[in-house]
PLY file of the C-alpha trace (Angstrom):
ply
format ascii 1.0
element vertex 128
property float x
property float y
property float z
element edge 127
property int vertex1
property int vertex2
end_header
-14.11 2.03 -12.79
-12.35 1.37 -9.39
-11.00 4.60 -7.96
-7.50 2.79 -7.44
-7.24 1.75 -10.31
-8.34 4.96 -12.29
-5.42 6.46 -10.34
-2.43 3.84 -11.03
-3.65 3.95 -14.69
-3.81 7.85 -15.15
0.45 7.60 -13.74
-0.81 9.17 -10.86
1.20 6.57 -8.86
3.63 4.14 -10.02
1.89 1.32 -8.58
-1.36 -0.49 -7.76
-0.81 -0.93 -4.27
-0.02 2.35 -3.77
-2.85 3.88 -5.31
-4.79 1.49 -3.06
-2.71 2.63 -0.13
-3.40 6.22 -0.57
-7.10 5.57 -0.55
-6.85 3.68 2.54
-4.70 6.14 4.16
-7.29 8.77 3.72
-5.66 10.60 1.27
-7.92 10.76 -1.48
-11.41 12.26 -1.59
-13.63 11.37 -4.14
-16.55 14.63 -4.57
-14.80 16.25 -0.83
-15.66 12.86 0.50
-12.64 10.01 1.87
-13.08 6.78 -0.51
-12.33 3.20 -0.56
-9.86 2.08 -3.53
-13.45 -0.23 -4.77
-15.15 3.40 -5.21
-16.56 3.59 -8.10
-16.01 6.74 -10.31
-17.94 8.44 -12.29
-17.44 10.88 -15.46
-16.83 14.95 -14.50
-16.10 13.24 -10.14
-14.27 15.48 -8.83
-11.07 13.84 -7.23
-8.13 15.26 -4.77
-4.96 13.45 -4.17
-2.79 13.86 -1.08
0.78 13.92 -2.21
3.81 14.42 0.24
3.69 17.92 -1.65
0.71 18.97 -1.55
-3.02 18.27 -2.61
-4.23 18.48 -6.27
-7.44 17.92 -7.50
-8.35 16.40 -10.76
-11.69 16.06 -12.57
-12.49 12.39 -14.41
-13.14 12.87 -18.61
-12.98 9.06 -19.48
-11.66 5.97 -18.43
-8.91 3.77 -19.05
-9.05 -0.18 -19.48
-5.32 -1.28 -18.49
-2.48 1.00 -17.85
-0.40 1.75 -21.25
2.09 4.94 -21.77
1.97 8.30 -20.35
0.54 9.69 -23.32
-1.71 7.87 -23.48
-3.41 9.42 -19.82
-3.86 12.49 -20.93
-6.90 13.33 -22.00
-8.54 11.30 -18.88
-8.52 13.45 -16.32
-8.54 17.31 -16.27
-6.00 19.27 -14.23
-7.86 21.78 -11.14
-4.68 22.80 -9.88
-2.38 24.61 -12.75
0.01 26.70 -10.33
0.54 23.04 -8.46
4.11 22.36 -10.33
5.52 25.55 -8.92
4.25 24.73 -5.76
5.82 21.37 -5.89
9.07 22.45 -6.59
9.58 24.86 -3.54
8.07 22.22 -0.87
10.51 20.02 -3.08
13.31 22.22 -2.51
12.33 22.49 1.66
12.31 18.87 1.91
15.96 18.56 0.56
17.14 20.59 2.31
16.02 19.79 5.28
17.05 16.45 4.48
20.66 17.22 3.94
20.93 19.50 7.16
20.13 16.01 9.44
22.13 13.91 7.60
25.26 12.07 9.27
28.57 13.67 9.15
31.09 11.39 7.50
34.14 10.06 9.80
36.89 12.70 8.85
40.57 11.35 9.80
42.10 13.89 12.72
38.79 13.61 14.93
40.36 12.02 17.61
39.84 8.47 16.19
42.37 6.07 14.77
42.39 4.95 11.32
41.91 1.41 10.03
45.44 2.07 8.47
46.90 3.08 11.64
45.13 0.19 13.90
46.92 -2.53 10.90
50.17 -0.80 11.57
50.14 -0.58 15.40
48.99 -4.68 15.32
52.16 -5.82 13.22
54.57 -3.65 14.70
53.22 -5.09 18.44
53.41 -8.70 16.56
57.24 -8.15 15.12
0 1
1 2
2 3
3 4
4 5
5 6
6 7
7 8
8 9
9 10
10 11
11 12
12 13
13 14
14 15
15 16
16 17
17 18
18 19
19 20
20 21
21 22
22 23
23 24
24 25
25 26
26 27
27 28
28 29
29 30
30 31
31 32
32 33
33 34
34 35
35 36
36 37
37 38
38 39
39 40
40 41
41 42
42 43
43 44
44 45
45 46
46 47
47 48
48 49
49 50
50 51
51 52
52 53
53 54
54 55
55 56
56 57
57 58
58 59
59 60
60 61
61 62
62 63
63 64
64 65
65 66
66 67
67 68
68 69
69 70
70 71
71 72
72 73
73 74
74 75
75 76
76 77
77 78
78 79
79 80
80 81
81 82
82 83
83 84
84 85
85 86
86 87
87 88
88 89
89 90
90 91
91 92
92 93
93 94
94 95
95 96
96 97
97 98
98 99
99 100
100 101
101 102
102 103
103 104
104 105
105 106
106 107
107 108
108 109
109 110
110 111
111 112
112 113
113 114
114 115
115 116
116 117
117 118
118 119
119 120
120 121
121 122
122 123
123 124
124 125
125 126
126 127
C-alpha cells in the first residue's frame, strides 16, 4: 500500500493531500529513511511522522482498503511513542500561548483616536 495513503486512512491526517504533503516535505521516514507518498509499505515498517508537535513513530500491523471510521484504524498500526499525548499537550500549551502574546491589541476608545460615533457627529453638526 502507498505510504500516503496508509497515513490519510489510519486518521493520521485529515486529508490525502496532506498526507502526500508531509511525505514530500520530508517529514516522514519510512525504516529512518525520507519517503515518497508512492512508497510502498510493508507489514511490521517502521514509520515516524513529523507533526508541528513533535515526532511519533508508528509500526504497520495491516492495511486498510479505503478510509472508513476511526475505529475502524485501530488495530493497523501500533503506537512507539506512549508518553507522546503528554508531550503534545505542553508544546500545545507553548504554542498558544505564544500565539496570544503576538496577537493585535483591539482599538480601545480613549487612545487618542476618534470614534466612528464621534466622526458621524462632528460631520452633521459641520453640515447643520
Amino acid at each position: 500500500m502507498r505510504l500516503d495513503k496508509w497515513i490519510w486512512t489510519t486518521w493520521m491526517v485529515k486529508s490525502r493531500t496532506q498526507a502526500g504533503e508531509f511525505c514530500r516535505a520530508g517529514k516522514v521516514l519510512v525504516n529512518g529513511v525520507k519517503s515518497k507518498p508512492a512508497k510502498n509499505l510493508k507489514l511490521e515498517d517502521v514509520v515516524e511522522v513529523e507533526f508541528p508537535v513533535g515526532t511519533k513513530k508508528y509500526r504497520v500491523l495491516r492495511f486498510l482498503e479505503k478510509r472508513g471510521k476511526e475505529e475502524m484504524a485501530d488495530g493497523c498500526f501500533e503506537d512507539l511513542n506512549p508518553a507522546f499525548g503528554e508531550i503534545a499537550a505542553e508544546k500545545t500549551k507553548e504554542i498558544s500561548t505564544q500565539k496570544r502574546d503576538t496577537r493585535k491589541t483591539k482599538f480601545r476608545y480613549g487612545d487618542g483616536r476618534e470614534s466612528k460615533k464621534d466622526k458621524r457627529s462632528r460631520r452633521d453638526f459641520q453640515d447643520f
